[in-house]
N, C-alpha and C positions, 0 to 999 in steps of 0.2 A: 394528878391535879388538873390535867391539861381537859381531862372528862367531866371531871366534877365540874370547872367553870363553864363550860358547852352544856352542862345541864343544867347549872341555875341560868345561865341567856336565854335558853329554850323556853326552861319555866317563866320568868319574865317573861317574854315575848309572849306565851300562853297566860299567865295569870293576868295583865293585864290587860287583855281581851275580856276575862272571864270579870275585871273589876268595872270594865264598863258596863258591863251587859247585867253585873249583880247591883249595881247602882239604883238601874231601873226597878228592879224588883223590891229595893231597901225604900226608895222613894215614895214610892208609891202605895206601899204599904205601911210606912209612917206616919201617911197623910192620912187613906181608907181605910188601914187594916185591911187590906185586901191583898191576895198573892194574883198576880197578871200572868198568867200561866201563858198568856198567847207572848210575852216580851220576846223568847226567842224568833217566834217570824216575825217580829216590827226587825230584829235585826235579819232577818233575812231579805225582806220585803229590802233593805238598807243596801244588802249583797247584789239586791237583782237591778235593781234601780242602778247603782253603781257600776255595774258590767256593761249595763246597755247605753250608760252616758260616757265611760270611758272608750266604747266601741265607738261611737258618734265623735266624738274631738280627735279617737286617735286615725277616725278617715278622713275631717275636715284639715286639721293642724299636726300631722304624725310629725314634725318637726320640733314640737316644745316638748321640753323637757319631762321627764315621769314622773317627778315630784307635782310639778303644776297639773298633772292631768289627773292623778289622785285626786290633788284637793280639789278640782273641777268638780269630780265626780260623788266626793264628801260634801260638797255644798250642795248640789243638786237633790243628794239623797236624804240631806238632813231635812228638808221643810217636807220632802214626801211621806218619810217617816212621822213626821209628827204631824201631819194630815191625819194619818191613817190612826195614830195614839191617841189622836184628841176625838176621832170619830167612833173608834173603839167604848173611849168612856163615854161618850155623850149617848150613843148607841146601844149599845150594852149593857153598860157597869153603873150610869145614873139611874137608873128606876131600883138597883136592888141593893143602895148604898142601906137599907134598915133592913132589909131582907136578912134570913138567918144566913149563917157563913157556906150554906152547903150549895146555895144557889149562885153566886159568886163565881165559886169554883168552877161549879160545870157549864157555867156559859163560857168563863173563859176557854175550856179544853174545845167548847165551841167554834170560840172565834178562831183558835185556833188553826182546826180542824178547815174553818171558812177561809181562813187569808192563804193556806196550803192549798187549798182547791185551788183558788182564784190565780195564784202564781201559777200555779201547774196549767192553768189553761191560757196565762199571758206566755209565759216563757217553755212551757214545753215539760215533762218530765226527766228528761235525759241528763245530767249533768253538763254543763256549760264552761268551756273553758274560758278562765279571766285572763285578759291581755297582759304582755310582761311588757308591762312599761319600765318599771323599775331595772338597774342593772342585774343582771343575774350573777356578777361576780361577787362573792364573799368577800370581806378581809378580815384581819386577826383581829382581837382585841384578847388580850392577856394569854394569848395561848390558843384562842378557843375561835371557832367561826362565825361573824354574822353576816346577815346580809341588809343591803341600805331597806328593803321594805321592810325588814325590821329593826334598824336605827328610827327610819321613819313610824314605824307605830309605837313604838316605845317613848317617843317624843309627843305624838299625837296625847297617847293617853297620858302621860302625864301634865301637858297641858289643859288637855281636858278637866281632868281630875282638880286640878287649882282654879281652876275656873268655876268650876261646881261649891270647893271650899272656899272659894270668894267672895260667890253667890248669896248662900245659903249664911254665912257669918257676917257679911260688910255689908250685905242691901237690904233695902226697905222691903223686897217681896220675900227677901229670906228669912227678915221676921214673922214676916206673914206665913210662908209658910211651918217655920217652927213654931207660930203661936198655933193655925191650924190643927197641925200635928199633935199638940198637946191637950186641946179644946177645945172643935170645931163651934160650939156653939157660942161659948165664951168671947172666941176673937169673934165673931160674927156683932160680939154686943160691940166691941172694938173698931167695931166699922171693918172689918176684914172681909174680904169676899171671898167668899171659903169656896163658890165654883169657880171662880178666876184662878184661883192660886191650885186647885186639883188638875184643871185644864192645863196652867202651867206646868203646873209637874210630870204628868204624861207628855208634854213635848218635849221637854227636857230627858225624860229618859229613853224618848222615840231617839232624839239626836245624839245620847250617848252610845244607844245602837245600831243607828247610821254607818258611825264612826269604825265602831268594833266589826259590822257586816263588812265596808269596802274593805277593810285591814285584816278581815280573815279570808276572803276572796283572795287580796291582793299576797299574799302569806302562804296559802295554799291553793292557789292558781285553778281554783273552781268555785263553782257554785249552785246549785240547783233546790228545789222547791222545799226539800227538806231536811236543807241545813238547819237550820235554826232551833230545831228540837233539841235534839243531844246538850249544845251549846248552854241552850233555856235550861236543859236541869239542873249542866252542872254550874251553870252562874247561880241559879238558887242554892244551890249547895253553898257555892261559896259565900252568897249571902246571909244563908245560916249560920255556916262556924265562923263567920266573923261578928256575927248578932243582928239580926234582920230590925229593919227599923233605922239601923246605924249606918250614915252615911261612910266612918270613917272603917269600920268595921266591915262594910263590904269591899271598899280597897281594900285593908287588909287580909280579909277572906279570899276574894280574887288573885293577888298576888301569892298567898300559903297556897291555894288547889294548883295553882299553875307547878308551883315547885314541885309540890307532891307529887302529881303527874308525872314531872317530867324524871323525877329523880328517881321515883320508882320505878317506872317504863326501863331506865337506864341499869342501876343498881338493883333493884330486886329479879328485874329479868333477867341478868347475869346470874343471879344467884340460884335461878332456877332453870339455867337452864336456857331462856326464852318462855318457857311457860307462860310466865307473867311482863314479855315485855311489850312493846311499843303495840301491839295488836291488841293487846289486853290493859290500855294504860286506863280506860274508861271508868275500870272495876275498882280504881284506888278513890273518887271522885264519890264514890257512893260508896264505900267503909267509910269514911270520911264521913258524909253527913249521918249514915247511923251513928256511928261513934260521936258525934257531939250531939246529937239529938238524943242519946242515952245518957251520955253524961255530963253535957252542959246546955241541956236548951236555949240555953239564953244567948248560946257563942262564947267566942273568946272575952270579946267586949262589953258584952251583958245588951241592955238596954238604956242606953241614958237619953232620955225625952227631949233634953235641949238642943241635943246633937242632932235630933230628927229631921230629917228635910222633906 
């Protein structure tokens, strides 16, 4: 029992990395019908910005706390990312909003491919160790082990997260954007401003990436130019089987990949052996989206328009 609970914390701690990061992709393509294939480097872009503000406070102030120097370094990272998200679409993704869906795609494996470079020649190729501001001691909870960086992202993202369902359900621009979302031209007759509220959405899902970079840095004590790939599929993944479009859906998607990962890596590695464990947890991420992409395209939670953000 005492494995089984250290493997849903794991998952947790992993799924809910993977629900910020699949946010971005649900959003955004609620609004555009567009899949953002570059979202994983805005959350890397998020990683790297975050290493080098946390190395800067922890030589000016190495005396404050590790909790205050995270968030220093999450606020720092959140407007740079969404610099970089709203420069992406105004750059990139505005001129081929009527364009057929195929051109889309390959600008973004583009930009990609361009915000990789450009890190690589700010920060170096080499992986980057991230500073342990955080305690490195564990403690128990039910049996099982965690640590405060991940008390603290597991707190972050669920903040986040209600913050986003706050947004998008209680305010005036999260009608706008679910009117958007449903009929860009329609709310446009509504007096909606359908490039304000797309602009908004890219920032917002740059800042949930932010978020998810310095907590996966800070999580796994590195970071280097081409994290953010691997990440970027399998948040899409999980924005698939939880039903892309769906804000609630890709929490929930994010949260099930994390599990799966982690339970499999755990339990089916044993079972095999190690064949299939923690080296090979990758491979469960991607049965996963075949498998709902043959037998539920829609996701868990289908499609439902209203929910769109």
């Amino acid at each position: 029992m005492d494995i089984f609970i250290q493997q849903v914390i794991n998952g947790l701690v992993l799924g809910s990395m993977y629900a910020l990061i699949a946010l971005g992709y649900t959003m955004v393509y609620g609004v555009l019908n567009l899949i953002n294939f570059a979202h994983g480097d805005v959350l890397m872009i998020g990683a790297m910005v975050g290493l080098t503000i946390l190395k800067l406070v922890d030589g000016a102030a190495p005396g404050l706390p590790g909790v205050i120097k995270l968030v220093i370094a999450i606020a720092g990272a959140i407007p740079v990312c969404a610099i970089v998200n709203i420069l992406i679409e105004r750059i990139a993704y505005r001129r081929l909003r009527n364009a057929p869906r195929l051109a889309p795609l390959i600008t973004a494996i583009g930009v990609s491919i361009l915000l990789q470079t450009f890190a690589m020649m700010i920060w170096g190729r080499n992986p980057l160790p991230f500073p342990q501001v955080m305690p490195s001691e564990s403690f128990q909870l039910f049996g099982a082990l965690i640590t405060p960086a991940q008390v603290m992202l597991l707190v972050l993202a669920a903040a986040s997260m209600a913050g986003l369902v706050l947004l998008v359900e209680k305010t005036r621009m999260g009608r706008a954007m679910r009117a958007t979302a449903e009929n860009p031209r329609v709310a446009g007759l509504m007096g909606v401003d359908a490039n304000k509220v797309i602009v908004l959405t890219f920032a917002i899902g740059a800042a949930l990436a932010a978020v998810a970079g310095v907590m996966w840095g800070a999580n796994y004590s590195s970071a280097q130019f081409a994290m953010g790939f691997v990440p970027g599929l399998k948040a899409f993944s999980a924005a698939v089987l939880g039903g892309i479009g769906n804000i609630y859906g890709a929490m929930l998607g994010g949260i099930l990949l994390g599990l799966i990962e982690s339970l499999g890596a755990g339990y089916i590695g044993d079972l095999t052996g190690g064949f299939l464990g923690s080296h090979y947890q990758d491979i469960f991420a991607f049965i996963v989206l075949i498998a709902v992409l043959t037998l539920r395209p829609s996701g868990i939670m289908g499609e439902r328009v209203a929910d769109r953000a």
